[in-house]
C-alpha positions as CSV (number, residue, x, y, z in Angstrom):
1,X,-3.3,-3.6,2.0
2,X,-5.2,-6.4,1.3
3,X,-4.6,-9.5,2.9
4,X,-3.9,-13.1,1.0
5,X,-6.3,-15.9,1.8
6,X,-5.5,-19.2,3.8
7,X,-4.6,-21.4,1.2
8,X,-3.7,-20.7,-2.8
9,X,-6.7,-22.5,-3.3
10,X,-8.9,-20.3,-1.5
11,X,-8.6,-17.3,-4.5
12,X,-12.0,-17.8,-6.6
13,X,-15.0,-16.2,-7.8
14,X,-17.8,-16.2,-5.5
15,X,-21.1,-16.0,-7.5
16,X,-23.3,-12.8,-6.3
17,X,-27.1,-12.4,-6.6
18,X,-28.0,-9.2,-9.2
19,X,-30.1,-7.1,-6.0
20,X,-26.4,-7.7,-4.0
21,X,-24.6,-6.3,-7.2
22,X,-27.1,-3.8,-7.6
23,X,-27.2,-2.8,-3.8
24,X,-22.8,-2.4,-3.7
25,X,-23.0,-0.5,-7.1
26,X,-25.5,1.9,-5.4
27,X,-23.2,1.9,-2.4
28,X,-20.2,2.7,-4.1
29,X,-21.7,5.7,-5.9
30,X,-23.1,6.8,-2.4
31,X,-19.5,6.2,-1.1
32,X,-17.8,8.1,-3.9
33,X,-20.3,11.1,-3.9
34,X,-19.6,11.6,0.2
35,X,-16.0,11.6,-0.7
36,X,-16.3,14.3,-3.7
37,X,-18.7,16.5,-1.0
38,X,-15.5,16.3,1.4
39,X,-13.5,17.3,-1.0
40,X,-11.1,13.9,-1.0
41,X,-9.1,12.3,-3.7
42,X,-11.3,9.5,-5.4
43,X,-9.5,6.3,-6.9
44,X,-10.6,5.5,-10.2
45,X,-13.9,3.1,-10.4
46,X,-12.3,0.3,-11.3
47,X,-9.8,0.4,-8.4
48,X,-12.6,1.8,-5.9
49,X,-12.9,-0.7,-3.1
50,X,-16.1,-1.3,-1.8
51,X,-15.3,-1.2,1.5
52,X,-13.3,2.2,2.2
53,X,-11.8,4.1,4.5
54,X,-9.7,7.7,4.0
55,X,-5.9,6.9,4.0
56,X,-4.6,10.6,6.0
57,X,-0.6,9.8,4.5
58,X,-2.0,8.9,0.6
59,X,-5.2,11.7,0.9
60,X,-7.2,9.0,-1.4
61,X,-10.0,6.2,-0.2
62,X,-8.2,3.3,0.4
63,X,-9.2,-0.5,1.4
64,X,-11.1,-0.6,5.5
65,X,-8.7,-2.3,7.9
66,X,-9.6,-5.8,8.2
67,X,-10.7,-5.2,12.2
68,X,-13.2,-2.6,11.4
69,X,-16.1,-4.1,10.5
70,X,-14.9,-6.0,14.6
71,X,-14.7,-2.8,15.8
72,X,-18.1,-1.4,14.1
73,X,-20.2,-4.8,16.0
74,X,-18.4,-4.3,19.5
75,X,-19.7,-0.7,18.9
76,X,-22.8,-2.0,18.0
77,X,-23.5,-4.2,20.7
78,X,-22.1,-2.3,23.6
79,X,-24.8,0.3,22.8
80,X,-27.4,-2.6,22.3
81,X,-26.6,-4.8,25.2
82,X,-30.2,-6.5,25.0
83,X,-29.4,-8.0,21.9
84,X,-27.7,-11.7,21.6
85,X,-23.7,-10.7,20.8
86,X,-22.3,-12.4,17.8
87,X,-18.9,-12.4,15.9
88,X,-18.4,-10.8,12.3
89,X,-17.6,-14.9,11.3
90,X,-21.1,-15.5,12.7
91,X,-22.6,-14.3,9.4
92,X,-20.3,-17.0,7.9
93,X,-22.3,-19.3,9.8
94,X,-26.3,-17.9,9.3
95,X,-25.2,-17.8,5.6
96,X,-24.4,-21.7,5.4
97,X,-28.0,-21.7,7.5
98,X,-29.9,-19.6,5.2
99,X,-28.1,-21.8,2.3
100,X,-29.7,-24.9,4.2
101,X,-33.0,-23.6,4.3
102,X,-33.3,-22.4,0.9
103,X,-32.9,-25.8,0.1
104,X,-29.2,-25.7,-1.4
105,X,-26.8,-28.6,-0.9
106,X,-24.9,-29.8,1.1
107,X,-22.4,-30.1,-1.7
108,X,-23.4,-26.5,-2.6
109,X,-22.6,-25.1,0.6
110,X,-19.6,-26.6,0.5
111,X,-18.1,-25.1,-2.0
112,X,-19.5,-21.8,-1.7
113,X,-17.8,-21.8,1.7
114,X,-14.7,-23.3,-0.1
115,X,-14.3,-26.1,2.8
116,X,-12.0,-29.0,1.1
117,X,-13.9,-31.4,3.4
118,X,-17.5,-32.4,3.6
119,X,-17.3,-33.5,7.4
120,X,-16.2,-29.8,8.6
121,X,-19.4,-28.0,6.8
122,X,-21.6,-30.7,7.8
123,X,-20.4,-30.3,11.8
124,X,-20.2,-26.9,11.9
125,X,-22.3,-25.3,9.5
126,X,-25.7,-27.2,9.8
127,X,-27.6,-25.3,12.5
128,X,-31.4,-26.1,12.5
129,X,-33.6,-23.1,12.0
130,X,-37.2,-22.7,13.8
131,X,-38.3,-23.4,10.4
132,X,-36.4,-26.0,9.3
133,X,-37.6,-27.9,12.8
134,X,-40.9,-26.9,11.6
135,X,-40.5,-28.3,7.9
136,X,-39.2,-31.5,9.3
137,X,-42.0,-31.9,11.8
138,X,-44.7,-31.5,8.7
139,X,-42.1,-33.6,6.1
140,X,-43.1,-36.1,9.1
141,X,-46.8,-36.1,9.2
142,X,-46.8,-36.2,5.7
143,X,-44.9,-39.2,5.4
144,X,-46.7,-41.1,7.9
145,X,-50.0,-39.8,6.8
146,X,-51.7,-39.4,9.7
């Protein structure tokens, strides 16, 4: 079952790179062919979700629980305990980062994180990357021309 979003305003269409399309079309065919070798009931294309799971009572693929991909990191990182420990909503937060670094907007990360207000993805969103530090250092020098 899939869950609604926060707000009515939140359903809307996310724009997608073509190599992320082209990745979760492989994926799903990579899916669907693991389920065919195991011999389980495939949902129609069209109705495939991308992120599956067998459902034992239906015997067909059926939507992931929403704390899986939790459960899959705590997994993670309690067999790689050398490694910094982050949240699944941490990706929320290096995307808006990445965003900021490939030169979007503010206004443009905004909206692609579907915030109604400015002020909460300009104080928590705008973490400063090594190089972003590192542009701003050299936007700097060229400025004052040293």
């Amino acid at each position: 079952m899939l869950q609604p979003p926060k707000t009515k305003a939140s359903y809307r269409w996310l724009d997608v790179d073509k190599n992320t399309i082209s990745i979760l079309k492989k994926w799903k065919i990579e899916q669907k062919n693991l389920y065919e070798e195991f011999g389980f009931k495939i949902s129609s294309d069209d109705q495939q979700p991308i992120f599956t799971t067998y459902h034992q009572k239906l015997h067909k693929m059926n939507y992931m629980r929403v704390s899986t991909p939790n459960d899959k990191l705590e997994a993670f990182f309690g067999m790689h305990k050398e490694l910094h420990k982050i949240k699944i909503h941490g990706f929320r937060h290096t995307h808006a980062s990445f965003l900021f670094e490939a030169g979007a907007t503010i206004k443009e990360v905004q909206s692609r994180l579907d915030h109604s207000d400015i002020k909460t993805t300009m104080d928590i969103y705008t973490h400063i990357t090594t190089s972003s530090r590192k542009r701003l250092a050299e936007k700097f020098q060229n400025h004052i021309d040293f």
